[in-house]
N, C-alpha and C positions, 0 to 999 in steps of 0.2 A: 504494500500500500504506500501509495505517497505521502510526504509530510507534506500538511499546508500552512503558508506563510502569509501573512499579511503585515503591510506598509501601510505604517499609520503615526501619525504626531499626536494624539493622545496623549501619550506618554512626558510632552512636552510641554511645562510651563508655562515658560516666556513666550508661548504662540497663542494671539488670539484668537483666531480662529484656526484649529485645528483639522476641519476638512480637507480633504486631497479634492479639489475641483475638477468638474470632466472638463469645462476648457483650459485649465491648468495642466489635466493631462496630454490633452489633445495636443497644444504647443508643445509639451518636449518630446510626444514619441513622434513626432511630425519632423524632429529634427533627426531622427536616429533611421535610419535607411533599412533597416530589418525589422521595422513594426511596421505594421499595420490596424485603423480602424477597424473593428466589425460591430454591428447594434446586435451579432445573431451567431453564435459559438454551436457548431456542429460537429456531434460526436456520433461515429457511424463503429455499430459492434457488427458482430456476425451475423448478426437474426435482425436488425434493428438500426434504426436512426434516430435520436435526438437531438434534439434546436432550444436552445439553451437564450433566452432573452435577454439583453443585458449592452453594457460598455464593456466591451474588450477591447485588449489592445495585444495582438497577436504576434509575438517573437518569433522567426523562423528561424528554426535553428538542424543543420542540417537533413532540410526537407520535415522538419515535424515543426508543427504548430504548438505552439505553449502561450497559451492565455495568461494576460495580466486582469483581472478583472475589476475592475472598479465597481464599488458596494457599499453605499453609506457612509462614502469619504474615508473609504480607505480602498486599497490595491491588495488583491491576494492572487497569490502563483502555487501551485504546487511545483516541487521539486519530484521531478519526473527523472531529472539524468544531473549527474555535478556539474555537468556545463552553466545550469539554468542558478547556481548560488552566484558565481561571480556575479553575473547579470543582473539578479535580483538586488546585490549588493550596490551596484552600480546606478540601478533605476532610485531607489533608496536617497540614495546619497544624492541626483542631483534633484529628488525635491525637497529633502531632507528632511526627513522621516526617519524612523525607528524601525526594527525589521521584529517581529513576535511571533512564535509559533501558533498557529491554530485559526 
């Protein structure tokens, strides 16, 4: 099973408002050349398709898709492969946010 993380300023004080904003998200993964927007996260099993509602923001990382998803002003990723920590570190940091398990 994956661990899930979520990116959130909660955790911080000195921040008045604490929400992660979807146009706040939308300008930085707009600057990063391997995301992309989606309103609509599709997961396709063996027997079945699910469409999953929502603000993603879609890392492609060696042909796989890895959702950042935005929920209540905060971003949550599951760690699917070690690739996707650096990253999540990295997204993290330039909104500067705290990284939490769960």
């Amino acid at each position: 099973m994956n661990q899930r993380f979520r990116i959130t300023r909660t955790m911080q004080e000195q921040i008045g408002e604490p929400a992660i904003t979807l146009e706040e998200c939308k300008a930085y993964f707009a600057t990063q050349p391997d995301f992309t927007y989606s309103q609509v996260y599709t997961v396709q099993g063996t027997e079945s398709t699910m469409s999953i509602d929502g603000d993603f923001f879609m890392w492609k990382q060696d042909n796989v898709d890895i959702p950042f998803r935005l929920y209540s002003g905060d971003l949550y990723v599951a760690i699917s492969s070690e690739a996707v920590v650096p990253k999540m570190i990295e997204v993290a940091t330039a909104l500067q946010a705290d990284i939490v398990e769960g």
